[in-house]
C-alpha positions in Angstrom: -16.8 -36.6 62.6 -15.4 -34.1 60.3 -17.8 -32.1 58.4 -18.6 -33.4 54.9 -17.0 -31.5 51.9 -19.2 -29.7 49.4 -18.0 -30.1 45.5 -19.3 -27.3 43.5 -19.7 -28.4 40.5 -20.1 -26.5 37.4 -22.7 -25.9 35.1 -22.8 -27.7 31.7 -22.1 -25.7 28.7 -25.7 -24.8 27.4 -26.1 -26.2 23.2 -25.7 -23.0 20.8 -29.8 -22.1 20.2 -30.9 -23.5 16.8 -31.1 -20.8 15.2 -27.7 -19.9 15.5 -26.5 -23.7 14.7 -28.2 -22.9 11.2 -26.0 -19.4 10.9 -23.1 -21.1 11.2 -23.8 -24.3 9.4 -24.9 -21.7 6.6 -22.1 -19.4 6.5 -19.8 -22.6 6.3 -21.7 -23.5 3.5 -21.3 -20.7 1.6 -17.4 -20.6 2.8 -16.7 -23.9 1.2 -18.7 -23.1 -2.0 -16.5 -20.4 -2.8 -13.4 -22.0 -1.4 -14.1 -24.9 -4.3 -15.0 -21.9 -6.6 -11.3 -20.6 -6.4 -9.9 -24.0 -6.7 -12.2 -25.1 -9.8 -10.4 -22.0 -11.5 -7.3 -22.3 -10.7 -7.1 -25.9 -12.4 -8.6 -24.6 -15.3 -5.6 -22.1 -15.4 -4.1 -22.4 -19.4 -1.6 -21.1 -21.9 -4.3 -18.1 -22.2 -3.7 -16.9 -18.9 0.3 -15.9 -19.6 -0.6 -14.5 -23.0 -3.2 -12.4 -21.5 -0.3 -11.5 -18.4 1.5 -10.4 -22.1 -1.1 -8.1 -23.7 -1.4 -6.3 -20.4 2.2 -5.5 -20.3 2.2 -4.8 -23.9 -0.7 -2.2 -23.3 0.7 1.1 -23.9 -2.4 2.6 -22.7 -5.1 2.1 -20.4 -6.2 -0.9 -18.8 -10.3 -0.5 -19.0 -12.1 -3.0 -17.0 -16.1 -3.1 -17.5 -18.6 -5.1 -15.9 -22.6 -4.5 -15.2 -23.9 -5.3 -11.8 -22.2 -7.4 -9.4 -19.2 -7.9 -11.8 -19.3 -3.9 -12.6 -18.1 -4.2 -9.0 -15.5 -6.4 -8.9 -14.7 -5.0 -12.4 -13.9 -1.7 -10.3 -11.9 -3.3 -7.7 -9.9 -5.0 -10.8 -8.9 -1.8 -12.4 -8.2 0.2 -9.2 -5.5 -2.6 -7.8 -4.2 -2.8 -11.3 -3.6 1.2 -10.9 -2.0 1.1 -7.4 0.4 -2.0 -8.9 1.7 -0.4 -11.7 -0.7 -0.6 -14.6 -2.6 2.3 -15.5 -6.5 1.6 -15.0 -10.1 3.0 -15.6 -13.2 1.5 -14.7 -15.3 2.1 -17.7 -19.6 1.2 -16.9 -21.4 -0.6 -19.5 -24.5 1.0 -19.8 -22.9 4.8 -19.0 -20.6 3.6 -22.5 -23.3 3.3 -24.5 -24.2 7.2 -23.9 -21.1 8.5 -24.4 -18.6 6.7 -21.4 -17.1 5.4 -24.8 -15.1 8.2 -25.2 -12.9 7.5 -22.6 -11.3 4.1 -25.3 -8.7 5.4 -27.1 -6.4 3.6 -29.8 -3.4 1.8 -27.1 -5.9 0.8 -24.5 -6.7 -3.1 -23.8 -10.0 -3.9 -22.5 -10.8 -6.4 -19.9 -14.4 -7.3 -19.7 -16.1 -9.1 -17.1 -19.4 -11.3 -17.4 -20.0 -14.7 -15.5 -22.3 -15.5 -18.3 -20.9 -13.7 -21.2 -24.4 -12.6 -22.3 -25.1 -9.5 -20.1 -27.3 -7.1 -21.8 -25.2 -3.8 -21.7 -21.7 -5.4 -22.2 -22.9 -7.3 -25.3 -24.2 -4.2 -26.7 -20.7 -2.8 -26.4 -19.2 -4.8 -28.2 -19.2 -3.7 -31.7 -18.8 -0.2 -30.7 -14.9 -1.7 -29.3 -14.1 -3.5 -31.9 -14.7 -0.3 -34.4 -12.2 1.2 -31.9 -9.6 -1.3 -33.1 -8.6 -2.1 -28.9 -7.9 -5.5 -27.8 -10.5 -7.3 -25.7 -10.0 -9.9 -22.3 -12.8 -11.2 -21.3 -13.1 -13.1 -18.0 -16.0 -15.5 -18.1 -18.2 -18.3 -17.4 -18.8 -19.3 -20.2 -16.1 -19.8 -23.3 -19.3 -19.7 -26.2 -20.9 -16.9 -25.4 -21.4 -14.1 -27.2 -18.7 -12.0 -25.1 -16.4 -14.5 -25.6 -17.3 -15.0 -29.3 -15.9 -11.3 -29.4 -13.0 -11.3 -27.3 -9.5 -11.9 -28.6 -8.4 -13.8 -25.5 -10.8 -15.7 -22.4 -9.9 -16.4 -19.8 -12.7 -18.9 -18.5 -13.4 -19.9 -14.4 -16.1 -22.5 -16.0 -19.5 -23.1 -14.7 -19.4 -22.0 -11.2 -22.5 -22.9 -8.8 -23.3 -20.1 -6.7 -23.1 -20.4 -2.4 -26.6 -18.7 -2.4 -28.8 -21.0 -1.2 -31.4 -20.2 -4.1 -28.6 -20.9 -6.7 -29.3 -17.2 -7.5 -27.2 -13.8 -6.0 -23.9 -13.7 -7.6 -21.4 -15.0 -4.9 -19.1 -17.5 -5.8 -19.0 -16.3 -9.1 -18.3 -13.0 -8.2 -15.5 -14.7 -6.1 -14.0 -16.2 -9.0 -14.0 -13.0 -11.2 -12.3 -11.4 -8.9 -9.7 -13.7 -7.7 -9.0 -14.4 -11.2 -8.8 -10.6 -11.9 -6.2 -10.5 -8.8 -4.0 -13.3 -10.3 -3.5 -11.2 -13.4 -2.9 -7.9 -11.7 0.2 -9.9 -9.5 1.3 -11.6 -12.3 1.6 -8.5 -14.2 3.1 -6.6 -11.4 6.0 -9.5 -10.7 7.0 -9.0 -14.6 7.1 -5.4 -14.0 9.6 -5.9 -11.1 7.4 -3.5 -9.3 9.1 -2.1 -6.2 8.1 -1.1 -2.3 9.4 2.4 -3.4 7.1 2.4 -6.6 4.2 1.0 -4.5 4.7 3.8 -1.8 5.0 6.7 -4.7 1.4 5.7 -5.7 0.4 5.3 -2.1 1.5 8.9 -0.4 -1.6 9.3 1.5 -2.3 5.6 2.5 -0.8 3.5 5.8 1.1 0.9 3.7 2.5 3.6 1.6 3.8 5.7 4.8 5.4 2.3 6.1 7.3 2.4 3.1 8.5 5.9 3.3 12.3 6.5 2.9 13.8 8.8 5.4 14.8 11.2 2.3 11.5 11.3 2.1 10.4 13.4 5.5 14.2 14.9 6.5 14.9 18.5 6.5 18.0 19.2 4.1 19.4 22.6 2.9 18.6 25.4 5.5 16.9 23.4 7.5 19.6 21.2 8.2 22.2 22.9 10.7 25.3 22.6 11.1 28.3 24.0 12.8 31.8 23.5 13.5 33.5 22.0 16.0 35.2 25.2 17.0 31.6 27.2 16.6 31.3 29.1 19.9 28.0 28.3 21.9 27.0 31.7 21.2 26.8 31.0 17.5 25.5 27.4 17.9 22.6 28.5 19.9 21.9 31.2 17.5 22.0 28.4 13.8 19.9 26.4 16.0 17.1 29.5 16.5 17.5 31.1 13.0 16.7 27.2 11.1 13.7 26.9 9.6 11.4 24.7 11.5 13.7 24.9 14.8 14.7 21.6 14.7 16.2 21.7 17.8 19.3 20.2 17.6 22.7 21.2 15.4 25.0 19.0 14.1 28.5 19.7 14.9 31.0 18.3 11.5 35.0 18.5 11.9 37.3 19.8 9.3 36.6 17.3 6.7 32.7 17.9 7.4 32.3 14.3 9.1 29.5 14.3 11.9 31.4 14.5 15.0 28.6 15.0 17.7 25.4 16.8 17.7 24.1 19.8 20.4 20.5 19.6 21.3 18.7 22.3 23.1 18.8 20.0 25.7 22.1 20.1 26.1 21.4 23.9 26.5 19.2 23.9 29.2 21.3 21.5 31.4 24.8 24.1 31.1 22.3 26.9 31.8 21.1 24.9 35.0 24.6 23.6 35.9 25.7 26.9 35.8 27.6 26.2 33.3 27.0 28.5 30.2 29.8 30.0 29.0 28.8 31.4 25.3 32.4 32.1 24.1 33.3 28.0 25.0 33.4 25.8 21.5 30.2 23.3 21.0 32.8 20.9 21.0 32.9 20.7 25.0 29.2 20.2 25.6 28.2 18.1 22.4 26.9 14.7 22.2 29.7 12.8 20.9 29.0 9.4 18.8 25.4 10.4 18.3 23.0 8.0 17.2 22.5 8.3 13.1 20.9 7.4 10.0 21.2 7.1 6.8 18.6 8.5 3.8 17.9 5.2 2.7 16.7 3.6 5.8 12.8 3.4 6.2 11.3 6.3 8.2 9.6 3.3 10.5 13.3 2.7 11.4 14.3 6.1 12.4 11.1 6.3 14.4 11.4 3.1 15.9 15.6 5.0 16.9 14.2 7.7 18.4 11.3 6.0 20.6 14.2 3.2 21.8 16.8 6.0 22.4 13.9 8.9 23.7 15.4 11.8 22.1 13.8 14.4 19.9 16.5 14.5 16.7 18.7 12.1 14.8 21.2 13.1 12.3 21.2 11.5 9.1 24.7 10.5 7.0 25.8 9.8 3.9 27.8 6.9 3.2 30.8 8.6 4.5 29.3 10.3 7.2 28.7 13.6 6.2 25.4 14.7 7.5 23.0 15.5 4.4 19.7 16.1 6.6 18.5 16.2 10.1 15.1 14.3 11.0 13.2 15.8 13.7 10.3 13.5 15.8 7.7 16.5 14.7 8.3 15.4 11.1 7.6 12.0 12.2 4.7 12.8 13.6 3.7 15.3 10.5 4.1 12.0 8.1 1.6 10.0 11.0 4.9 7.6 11.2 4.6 7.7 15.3 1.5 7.2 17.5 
């Protein structure tokens, strides 16, 4: 009789501990309370929120966004993504105003104040001290009768909003709805503007969606840097361009009589004659150059020229005007320098 087969069979999937059942039937809780706080103010969207999208672009000063607490926060964030967008920001605190922070108003700024109940303390103390100062006031609130409103020349109201805490008590969806509300108005603002990826990298030099945006014009060597010889340069005088550059690029590119890139000469190139036996210093470039090189042109993003020389694996790539004259020669170090290559 053949021997009887043994099934193993697996174990069955143990039931999440209570404890963590009640995490996660908590954190969806609070998920959905402040995915309905989003929604709830983006019906009550109005005519008010396009004439407040006006006085922000009619600002000829400074945006200053103020909030106390919780809001002072996402009063900050506000003002510093209206900044990187386009619109010139300050965060300006409450409380710090009202001993001298004041100073920083000045006639031409618009002021966008943030309070989910419109009665905060600080803020309402504030008040009369702007309106002496003649600047325009936004506020974003919970509620349209209070006093902050009351003072405000424009609201922009998210309604009541009922936190996610479970006490009904830390500011969470609220603060949710401030803030989203204060994003919508910085992109509306900023697609009226026509604000560009170039603009967005200028304000972002040091950041890595600014670098991604990075022209090669930006990170090319030009002028001295950039060598060039003639098709007729003897070896002799290539090699020496190529060691006298500032920077020592590495590479030369070689331009015929109109000044068109007609190849390039890499100290590659060098090293293989001088192991072929092959270097004869009075022959032209012309003979040992790279011909129909691989180029690109200012305008291209840097990521692009990177991506060129990781595909290609070489160390230089010439880069062209529109009729092929080469204007700049971009080096993998100057990638690297600009943190464009890992």
């Amino acid at each position: 009789m053949a021997p009887t087969s043994r099934r193993r069979l697996s174990a069955a999937p143990k039931a999440p501990p209570a404890e963590v059942r009640d995490a996660l039937q908590a954190a969806r809780q609070v998920l959905r309370a402040e995915v309905l706080a989003i929604e709830g103010v983006s019906q009550r969207l109005n005519g008010a929120f396009p004439r407040a999208v006006e006085m922000v672009l009619a600002c000829s000063g400074h945006v200053v966004v103020t909030g106390m607490g919780k809001p002072g926060f996402i009063a900050q964030k506000i003002s510093a993504t209206l900044a990187s967008t386009g619109t010139p920001s300050l965060y300006l605190h409450p409380a710090e105003a009202l001993h001298g922070d004041l100073g920083r108003v000045v006639a031409g700024d618009l002021v966008l104040a943030l309070s989910n109940s419109g009665e905060t303390d600080e803020l309402v103390r504030l008040l009369p001290s702007l309106k002496k100062l003649s600047v325009p006031i936004i506020a974003i609130t919970g509620d349209g009768c209070s006093q902050l409103a009351r003072a405000s020349d424009l609201v922009l109201d998210i309604g009541p909003v009922p936190e996610a805490c479970p006490l009904g008590l830390a500011p969470t969806a609220s603060t949710l709805a401030l803030l989203a509300l204060g994003d919508a108005l910085a992109m509306a603002v900023l697609d009226r503007r026509s604000f560009s990826p170039e603009k967005f990298a200028e304000l972002h030099p040091g950041g890595a969606l600014g670098r991604q945006l990075l022209r090669v014009r930006d990170v090319m060597r030009t002028g001295e840097a950039n060598p060039i010889v003639r098709l007729d340069a003897p070896l002799r005088e290539t090699a020496a361009v190529m060691t006298r550059t500032p920077g020592r690029p590495g590479a030369a590119s070689v331009v015929d009589e109109s000044g068109r890139l007609a190849g390039i000469f890499t100290d590659g190139d060098l090293r293989r004659l001088v192991q072929n036996g092959e270097a004869d210093f009075g022959r032209p470039v012309s003979s040992a150059m790279g011909k129909d090189p691989r180029t690109i042109s200012p305008d291209d993003l840097a990521t692009h020229a990177g991506e060129i020389l990781r595909q290609g694996q070489i160390d230089q790539l010439p880069v062209v005007d529109a009729e092929g004259r080469p204007v700049g020669m971009l080096d993998v170090q100057d990638l690297l320098a600009a943190r464009l290559l890992g």
